[in-house]
C-alpha positions in Angstrom: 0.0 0.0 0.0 1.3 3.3 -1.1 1.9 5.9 1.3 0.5 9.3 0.5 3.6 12.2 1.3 1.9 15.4 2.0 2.8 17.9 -0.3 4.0 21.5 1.3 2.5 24.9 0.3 4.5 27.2 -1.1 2.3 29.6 -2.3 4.1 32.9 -1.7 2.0 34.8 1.2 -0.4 37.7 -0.4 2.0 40.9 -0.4 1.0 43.8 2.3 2.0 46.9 1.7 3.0 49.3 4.6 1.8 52.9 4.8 3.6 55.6 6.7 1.2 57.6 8.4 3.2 59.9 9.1 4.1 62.6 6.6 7.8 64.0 6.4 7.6 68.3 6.8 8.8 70.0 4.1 10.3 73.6 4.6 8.3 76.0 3.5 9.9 78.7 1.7 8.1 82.2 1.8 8.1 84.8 -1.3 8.4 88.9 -0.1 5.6 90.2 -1.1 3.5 94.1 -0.7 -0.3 95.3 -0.1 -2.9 96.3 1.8 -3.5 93.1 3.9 0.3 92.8 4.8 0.2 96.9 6.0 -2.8 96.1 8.4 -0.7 93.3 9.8 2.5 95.4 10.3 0.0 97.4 12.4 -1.7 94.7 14.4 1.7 93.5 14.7 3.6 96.7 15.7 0.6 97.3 18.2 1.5 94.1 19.9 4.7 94.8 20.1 4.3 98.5 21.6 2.2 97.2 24.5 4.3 93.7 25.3 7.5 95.5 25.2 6.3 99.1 26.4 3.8 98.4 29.2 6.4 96.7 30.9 8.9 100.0 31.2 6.0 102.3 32.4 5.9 103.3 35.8 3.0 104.1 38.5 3.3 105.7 41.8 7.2 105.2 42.2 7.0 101.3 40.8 6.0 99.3 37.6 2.6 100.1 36.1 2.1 96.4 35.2 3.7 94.2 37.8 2.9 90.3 39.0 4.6 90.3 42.6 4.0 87.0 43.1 6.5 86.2 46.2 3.9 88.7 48.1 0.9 88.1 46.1 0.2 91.0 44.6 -0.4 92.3 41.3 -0.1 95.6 40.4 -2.3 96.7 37.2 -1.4 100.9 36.7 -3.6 102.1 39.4 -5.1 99.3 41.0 -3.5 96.4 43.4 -5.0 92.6 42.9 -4.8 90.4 45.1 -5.2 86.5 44.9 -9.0 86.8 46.0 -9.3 88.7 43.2 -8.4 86.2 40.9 -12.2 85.4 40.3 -11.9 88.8 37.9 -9.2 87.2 35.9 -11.4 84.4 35.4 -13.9 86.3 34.4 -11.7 88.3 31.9 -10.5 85.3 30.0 -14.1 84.2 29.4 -14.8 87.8 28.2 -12.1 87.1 25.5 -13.4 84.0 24.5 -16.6 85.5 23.9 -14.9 88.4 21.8 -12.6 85.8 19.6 -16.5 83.4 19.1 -17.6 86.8 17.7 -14.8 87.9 15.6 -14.4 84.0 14.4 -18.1 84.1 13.3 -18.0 87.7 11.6 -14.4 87.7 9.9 -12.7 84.1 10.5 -9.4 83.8 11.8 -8.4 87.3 11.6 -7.0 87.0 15.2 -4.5 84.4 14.1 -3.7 86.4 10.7 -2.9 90.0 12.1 -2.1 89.7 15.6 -1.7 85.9 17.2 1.7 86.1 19.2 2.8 82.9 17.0 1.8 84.5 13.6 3.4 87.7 14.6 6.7 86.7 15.7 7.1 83.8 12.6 6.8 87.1 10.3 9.2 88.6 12.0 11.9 85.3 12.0 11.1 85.7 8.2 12.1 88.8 8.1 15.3 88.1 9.2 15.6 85.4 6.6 15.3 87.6 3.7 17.3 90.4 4.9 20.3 87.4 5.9 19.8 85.0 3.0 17.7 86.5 0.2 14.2 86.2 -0.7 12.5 82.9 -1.9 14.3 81.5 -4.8 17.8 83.0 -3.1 17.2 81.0 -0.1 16.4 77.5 -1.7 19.5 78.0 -3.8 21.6 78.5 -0.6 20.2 75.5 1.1 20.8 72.9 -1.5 24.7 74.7 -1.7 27.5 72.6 0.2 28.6 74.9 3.2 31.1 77.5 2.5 32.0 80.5 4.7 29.2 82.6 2.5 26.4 80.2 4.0 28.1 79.6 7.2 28.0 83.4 7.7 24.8 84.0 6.4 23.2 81.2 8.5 25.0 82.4 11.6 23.5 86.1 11.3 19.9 84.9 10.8 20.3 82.6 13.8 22.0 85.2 16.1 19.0 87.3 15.2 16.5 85.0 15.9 18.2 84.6 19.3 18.2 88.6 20.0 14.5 88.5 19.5 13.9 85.7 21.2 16.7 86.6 24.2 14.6 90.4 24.4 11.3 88.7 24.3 12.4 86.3 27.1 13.5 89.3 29.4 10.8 91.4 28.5 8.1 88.5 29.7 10.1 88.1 32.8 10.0 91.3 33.4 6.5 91.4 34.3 7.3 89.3 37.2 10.7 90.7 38.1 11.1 94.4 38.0 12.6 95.0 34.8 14.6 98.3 35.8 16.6 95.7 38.2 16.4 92.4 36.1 18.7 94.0 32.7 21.4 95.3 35.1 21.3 92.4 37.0 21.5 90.4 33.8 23.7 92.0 32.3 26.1 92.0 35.1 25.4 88.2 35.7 24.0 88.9 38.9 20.9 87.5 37.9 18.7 84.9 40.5 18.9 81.5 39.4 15.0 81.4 38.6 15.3 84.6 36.7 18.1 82.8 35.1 16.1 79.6 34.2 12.7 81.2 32.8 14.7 83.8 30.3 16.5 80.8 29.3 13.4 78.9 28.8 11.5 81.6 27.0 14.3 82.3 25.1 14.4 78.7 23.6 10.6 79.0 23.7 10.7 81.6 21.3 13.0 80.5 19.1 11.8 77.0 18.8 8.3 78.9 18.3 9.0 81.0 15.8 12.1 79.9 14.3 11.5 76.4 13.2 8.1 75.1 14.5 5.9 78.4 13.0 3.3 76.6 10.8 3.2 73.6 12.8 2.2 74.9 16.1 -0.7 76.7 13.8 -1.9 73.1 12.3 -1.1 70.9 15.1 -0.8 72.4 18.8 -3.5 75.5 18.7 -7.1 74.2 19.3 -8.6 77.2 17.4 -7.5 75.4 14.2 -9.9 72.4 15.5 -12.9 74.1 16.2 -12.8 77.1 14.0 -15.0 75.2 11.4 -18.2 75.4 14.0 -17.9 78.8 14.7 -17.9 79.3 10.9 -21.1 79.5 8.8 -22.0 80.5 5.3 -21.9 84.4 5.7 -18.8 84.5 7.7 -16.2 86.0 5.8 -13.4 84.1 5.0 -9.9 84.0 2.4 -11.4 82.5 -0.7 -10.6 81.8 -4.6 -13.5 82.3 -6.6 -13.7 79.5 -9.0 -16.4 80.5 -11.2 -13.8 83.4 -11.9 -10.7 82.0 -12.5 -11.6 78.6 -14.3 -10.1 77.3 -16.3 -7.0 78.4 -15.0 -3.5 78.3 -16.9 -0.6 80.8 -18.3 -0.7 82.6 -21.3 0.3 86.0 -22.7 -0.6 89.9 -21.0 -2.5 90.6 -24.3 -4.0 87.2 -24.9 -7.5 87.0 -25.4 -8.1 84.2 -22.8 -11.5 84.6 -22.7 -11.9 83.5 -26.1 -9.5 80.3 -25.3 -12.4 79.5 -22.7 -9.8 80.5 -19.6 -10.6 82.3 -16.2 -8.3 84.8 -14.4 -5.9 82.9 -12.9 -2.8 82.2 -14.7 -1.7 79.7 -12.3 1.5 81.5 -11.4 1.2 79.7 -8.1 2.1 83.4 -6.3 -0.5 82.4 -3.8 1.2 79.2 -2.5 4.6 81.1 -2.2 3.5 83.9 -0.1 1.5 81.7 2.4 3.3 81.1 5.7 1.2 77.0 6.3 2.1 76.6 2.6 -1.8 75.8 1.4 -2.7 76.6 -2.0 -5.8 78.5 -1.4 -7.6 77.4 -4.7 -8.5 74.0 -2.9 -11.0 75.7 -0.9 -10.9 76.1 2.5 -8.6 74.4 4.7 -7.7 74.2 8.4 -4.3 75.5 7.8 -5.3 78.7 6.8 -4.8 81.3 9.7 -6.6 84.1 7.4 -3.6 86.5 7.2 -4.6 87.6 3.5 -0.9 87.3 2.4 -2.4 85.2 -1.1 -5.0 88.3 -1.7 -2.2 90.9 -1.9 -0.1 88.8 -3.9 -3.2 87.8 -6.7 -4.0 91.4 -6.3 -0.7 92.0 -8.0 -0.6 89.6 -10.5 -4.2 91.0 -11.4 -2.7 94.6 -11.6 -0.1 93.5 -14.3 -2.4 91.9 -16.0 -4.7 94.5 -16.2 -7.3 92.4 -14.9 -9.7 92.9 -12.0 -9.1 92.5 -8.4 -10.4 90.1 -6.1 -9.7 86.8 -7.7 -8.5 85.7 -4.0 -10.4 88.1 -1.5 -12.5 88.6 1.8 -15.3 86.7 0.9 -18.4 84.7 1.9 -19.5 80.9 1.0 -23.3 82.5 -0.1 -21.4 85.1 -1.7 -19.2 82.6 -4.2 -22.8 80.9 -4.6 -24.2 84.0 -5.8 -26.2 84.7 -2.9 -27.0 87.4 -0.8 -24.3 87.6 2.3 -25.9 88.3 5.8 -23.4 89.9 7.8 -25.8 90.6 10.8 -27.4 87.3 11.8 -28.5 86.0 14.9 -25.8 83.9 15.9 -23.6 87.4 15.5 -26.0 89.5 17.6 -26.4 86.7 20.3 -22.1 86.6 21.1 -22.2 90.5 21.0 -25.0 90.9 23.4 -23.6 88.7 25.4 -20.2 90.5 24.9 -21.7 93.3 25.9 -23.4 92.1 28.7 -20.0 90.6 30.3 -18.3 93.7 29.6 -20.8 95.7 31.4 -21.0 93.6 34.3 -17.1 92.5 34.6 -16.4 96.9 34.7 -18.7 96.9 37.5 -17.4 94.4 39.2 -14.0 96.6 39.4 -15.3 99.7 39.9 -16.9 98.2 43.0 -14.3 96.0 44.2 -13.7 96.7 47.4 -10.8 98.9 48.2 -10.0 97.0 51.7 -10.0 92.8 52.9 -10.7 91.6 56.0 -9.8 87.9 56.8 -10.3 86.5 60.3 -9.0 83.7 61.6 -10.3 82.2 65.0 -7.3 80.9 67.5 -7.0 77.3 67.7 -7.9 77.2 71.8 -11.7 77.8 71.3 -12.1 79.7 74.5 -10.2 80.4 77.9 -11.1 82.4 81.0 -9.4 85.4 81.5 -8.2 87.2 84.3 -11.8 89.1 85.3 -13.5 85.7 85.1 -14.8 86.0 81.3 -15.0 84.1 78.5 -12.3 85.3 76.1 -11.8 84.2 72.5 -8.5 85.3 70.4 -8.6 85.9 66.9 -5.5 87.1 64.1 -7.3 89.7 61.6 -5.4 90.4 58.6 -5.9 94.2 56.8 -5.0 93.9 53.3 -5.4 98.0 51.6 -6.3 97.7 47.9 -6.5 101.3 47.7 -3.4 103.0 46.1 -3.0 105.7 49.0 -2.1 105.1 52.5 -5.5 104.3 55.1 -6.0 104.2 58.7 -8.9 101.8 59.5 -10.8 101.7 62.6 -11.8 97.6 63.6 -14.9 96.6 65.4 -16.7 93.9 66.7 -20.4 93.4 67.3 -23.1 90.5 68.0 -23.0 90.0 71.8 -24.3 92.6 74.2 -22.1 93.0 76.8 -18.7 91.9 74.4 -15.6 94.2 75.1 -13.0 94.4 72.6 -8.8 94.5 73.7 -6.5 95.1 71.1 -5.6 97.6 68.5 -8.7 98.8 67.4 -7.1 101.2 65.2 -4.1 100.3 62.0 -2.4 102.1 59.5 -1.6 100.1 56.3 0.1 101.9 52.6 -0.9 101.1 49.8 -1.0 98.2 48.7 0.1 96.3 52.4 -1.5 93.6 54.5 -1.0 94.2 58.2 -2.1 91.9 60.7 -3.0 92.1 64.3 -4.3 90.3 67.3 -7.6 90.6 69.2 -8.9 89.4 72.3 -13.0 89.7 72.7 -14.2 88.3 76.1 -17.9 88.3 77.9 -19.1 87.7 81.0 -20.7 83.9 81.3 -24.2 85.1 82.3 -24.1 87.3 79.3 -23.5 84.1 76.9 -26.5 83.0 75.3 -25.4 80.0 74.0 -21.8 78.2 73.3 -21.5 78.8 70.0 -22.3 82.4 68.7 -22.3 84.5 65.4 -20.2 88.2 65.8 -19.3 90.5 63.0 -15.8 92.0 62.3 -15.8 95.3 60.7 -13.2 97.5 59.4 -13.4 100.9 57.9 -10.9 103.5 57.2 -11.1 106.9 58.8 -10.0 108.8 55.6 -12.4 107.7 52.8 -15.6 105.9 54.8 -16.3 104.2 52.0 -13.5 102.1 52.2 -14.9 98.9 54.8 -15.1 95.6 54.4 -17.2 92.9 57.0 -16.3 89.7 58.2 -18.5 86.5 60.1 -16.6 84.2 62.9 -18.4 82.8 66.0 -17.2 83.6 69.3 -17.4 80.0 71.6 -17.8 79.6 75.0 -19.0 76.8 77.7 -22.1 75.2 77.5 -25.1 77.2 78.6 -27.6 75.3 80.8 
């Protein structure tokens, strides 16, 4: 009998191909360019720029205008002094400019990010210095794909060592805010700087750099949220960076005095000017795209193309999806009103909340011995009151205590504090028993100043005692 030998597969196994997911950057090289858009944005820009590195060197009083003393807790704002209880107005201020980006996102897109974002500011300004150090565009691919030589070596160094000055003066200026600055550049530049002064300049400093230097489109597409959820707070009649297709199709070169219309082409000539001048590298005639930040930089260079051409302007503009449909635009619409009434409304509410801040805090905290008998024979209870003045002139304030009959008061019953100081004291209160209603009783704290009244602040602790039968 014949033995069957099983026979072995050899069938080569079905070929999988691998995918990289992950998509190599490539450096996006910027074109100088001129017009209206890019003028706005030097304003928005220099604007920034005068209050981050101004504000800081103004003074108030005989100190910085614009100061975060955080080892004693306060935080000087020009005329007023903040404390950390205070912090609920900060709170409220950062929901105040949320509400005013949701209403600039829904009226005009990402203008924010095109004309003043910190990011978008300071990448234009790292490729400034690349121009001015290694040529525009075409100059600077060139010297990239060149084998070093002391020509690129020295060009590359002064574009770095400018990108570090920025970065080194933004660093100190931030720092400044927290340090005062009129003691933090002599110190610095005498290396007697603190070690944490030290460490955060250094830290902003590569911060910046990184930032703005080689990150710049990346932190735009991948690390900002408002990328993400722009395309909800955008609707048909917000107005947005757009090609107009109908327009510029069929799009293709040809000569200044060609009759294109006749050869069944649009506007565009499809010189491509509108991918090189766009700092995330998009090409705007693919529609909308997360990428784009808004900053106009493709309108003013089509604008210029459409000049020598003689053609009309607005190829790439400000524009709205009904708009490219041929429909009427809405610019007011409910969704509009409803963020600026509530704008409003927070606005309204958050200046009256520091106009009538009050000017003086009293915290009072009960001693830990909840009652002891003093030398009369009375029940006595200590307490440590702390007197912080948020007024920017000296006070003297008067301290009281009510809510027993019969409750006498020992201790300074009268403090001066300057501006700006917390001063704290101790006070005894003591009552006879038979005068004790009960063990556990509510009194009042109140504190006034002598020179404005209106300065006074209240505050609720319980005096304790023995049981009562």
């Amino acid at each position: 009998m014949t033995q069957e030998i099983p026979v072995r597969d050899v069938t080569p196994p079905p070929k999988v191909e691998s995918v990289d997911l992950y998509a190599k950057r490539e450096k996006i090289y910027t074109r100088a360019f001129s017009g209206l858009y890019r003028n706005l944005r030097r304003v928005g820009g220099a604007t920034l720029f005068l209050l981050f590195f101004g504000t800081v060197w103004l003074n108030w009083d005989g100190r910085q205008a614009v100061w975060w003393n955080l080892p004693e807790r306060k935080f000087y704002v020009f005329g007023a002094t903040y404390w950390p209880q205070d912090f609920i107005l900060l709170s409220a201020l950062l929901i105040i400019a949320a509400f005013g980006l949701f209403f600039i996102t829904v009226f005009a897109g990402r203008v924010w990010c095109g004309y003043t974002c910190p990011q978008s500011v300071f990448t234009w300004v790292f490729m400034w210095a690349e121009k001015v150090t290694e040529g525009d565009r075409n100059q600077r691919m060139k010297l990239d794909k060149q084998p070093m030589s002391a020509n690129k070596f020295g060009r590359k160094a002064a574009k770095h060592a400018i990108w570090l000055g920025v970065s080194l003066v933004t660093a100190i200026t931030f720092v400044g805010y927290f340090t005062p600055i009129r003691e933090l550049v002599p110190d610095f530049l005498t290396l007697e700087i603190g070690g944490w002064a030290a460490f955060w300049i250094g830290f902003f400093t590569l911060a910046t750099y990184g930032n703005a230097g080689y990150l710049r489109e990346q932190v735009c597409i991948y690390m900002c949220p408002y990328a993400r959820f722009q395309s909800v707070m955008f609707d048909k009649d917000t107005l947005i960076v757009s090609y107009d297709p109908r327009r510029g199709e069929r799009r293709g070169p040809r000569k200044k005095d060609a009759d294109y219309k006749a050869l069944g082409m649009g506007d565009c000539i499809d010189c491509t000017m509108c991918v090189q001048v766009c700092p995330t590298g998009i090409d705007i005639r693919d529609g909308l795209q997360v990428e784009c930040i808004g900053c106009a930089a493709c309108i003013d260079a089509c604008d210029t193309i459409m000049d020598k051409m003689g053609y009309p302007r607005g190829l790439i503009s400000y524009t709205t999806e009904h708009n490219l449909s041929g429909q009427k635009t809405h610019l007011v619409r409910p969704r509009l009103i409803g963020y600026a009434v509530a704008l409003i409304a927070m606005l309204t509410l958050f200046t009256y909340a520091v106009i009538a801040r009050p000017l003086v805090q009293l915290d009072v905290s009960k001693d830990r011995v909840l009652f002891r008998e003093n030398a009369e024979g009375h029940v006595e209870n200590v307490y440590a009151l702390k007197i912080a003045n948020k007024a920017q002139h000296p006070q003297t304030f008067v301290v009281e205590a009510s809510g027993l009959e019969g409750l006498r008061y020992d201790g300074d019953s009268e403090v001066t504090a300057a501006a700006g100081e917390q001063v704290s004291l101790t006070v005894e209160l003591s009552i006879p028993h038979e005068k004790l209603p009960s063990s556990t009783n509510e009194i009042m704290f109140h504190v006034q100043s002598v020179d404005d009244p209106s300065i006074e602040d209240d505050a609720e602790s319980r005096f304790i005692g023995p049981s009562v039968r």
